[in-house]
C-alpha positions as CSV (number, residue, x, y, z in Angstrom):
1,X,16.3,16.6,9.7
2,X,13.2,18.6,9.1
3,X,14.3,19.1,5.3
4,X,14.4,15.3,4.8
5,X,11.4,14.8,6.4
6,X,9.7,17.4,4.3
7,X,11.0,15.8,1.1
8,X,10.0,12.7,2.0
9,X,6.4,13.8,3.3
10,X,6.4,15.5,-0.5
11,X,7.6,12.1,-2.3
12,X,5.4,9.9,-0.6
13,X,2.3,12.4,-0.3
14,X,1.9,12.7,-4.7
15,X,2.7,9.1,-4.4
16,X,-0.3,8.3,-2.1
17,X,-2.7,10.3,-4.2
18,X,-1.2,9.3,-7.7
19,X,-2.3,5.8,-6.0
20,X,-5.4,7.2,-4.9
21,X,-6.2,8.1,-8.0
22,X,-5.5,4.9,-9.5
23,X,-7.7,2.8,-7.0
24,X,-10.9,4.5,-8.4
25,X,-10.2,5.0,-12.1
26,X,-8.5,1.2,-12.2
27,X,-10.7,-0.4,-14.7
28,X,-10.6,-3.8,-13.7
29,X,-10.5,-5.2,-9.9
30,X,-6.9,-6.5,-10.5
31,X,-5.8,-2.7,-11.2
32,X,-7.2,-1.6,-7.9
33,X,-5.8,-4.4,-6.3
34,X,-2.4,-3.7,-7.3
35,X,-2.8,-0.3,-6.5
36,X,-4.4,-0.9,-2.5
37,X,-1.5,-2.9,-2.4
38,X,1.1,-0.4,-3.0
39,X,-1.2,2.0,-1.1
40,X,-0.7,0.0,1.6
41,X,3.4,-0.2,0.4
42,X,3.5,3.3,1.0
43,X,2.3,3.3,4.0
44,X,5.0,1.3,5.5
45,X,7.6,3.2,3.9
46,X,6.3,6.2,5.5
47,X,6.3,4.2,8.8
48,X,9.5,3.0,8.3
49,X,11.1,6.3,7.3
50,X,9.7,7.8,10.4
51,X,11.3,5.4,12.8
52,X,14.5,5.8,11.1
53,X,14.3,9.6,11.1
54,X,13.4,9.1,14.9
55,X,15.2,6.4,16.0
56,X,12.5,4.0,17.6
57,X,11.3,1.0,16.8
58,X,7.7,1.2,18.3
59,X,5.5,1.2,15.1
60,X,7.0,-2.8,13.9
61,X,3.8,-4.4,15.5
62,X,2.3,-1.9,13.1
63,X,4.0,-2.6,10.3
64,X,4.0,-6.4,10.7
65,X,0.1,-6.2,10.6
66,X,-0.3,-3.7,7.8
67,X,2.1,-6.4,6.0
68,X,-0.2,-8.7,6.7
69,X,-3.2,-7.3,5.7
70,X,-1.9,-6.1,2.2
71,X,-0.7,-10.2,1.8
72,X,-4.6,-11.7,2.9
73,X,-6.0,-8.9,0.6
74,X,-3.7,-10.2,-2.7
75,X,-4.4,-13.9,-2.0
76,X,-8.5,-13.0,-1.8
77,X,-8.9,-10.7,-4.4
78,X,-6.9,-13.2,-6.9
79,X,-9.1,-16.0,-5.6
80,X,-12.3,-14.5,-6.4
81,X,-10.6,-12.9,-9.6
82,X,-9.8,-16.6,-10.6
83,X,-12.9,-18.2,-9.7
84,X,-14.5,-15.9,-11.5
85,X,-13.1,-16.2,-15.0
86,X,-13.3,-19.9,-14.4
87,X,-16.8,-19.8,-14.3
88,X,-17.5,-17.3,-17.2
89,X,-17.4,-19.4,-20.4
């Protein structure tokens, strides 16, 4: 088990900071939006591949609010995103 956690630490680590790096070189908001969000995407992989791995299911509440966040954050950032180019003629 400690070789498939180690590839999976590896996989998900250049992901996060491939992400990372996209959050603040994104050159519009919607870019870093997209990117937060699969920040956050990540992060319940990595959750979810460490209860699999060992064999709980403690962190759900967790993951249940990290979902949640990720959802609230989408609907604001394209609300402002959209009333702003409605009021830019």
């Amino acid at each position: 088990m400690s070789i498939l956690l180690l590839i999976i630490m590896i996989v998900f680590g250049i992901a996060a900071i491939l992400t990372v790096v996209r959050i603040f070189r994104g050159p519009t908001i919607l870019d870093r939006a997209v990117a937060s969000d699969v920040l956050l995407t990540e992060v319940m992989c990595v959750l979810g591949a460490e209860m699999a791995i060992n064999g709980h299911t403690r962190s759900i509440p967790v993951l249940l609010i990290i979902a949640a966040v990720g959802v609230f954050g989408s609907i604001s950032v394209a609300r402002f995103v959209a009333r702003r180019d409605n009021t830019t003629p």
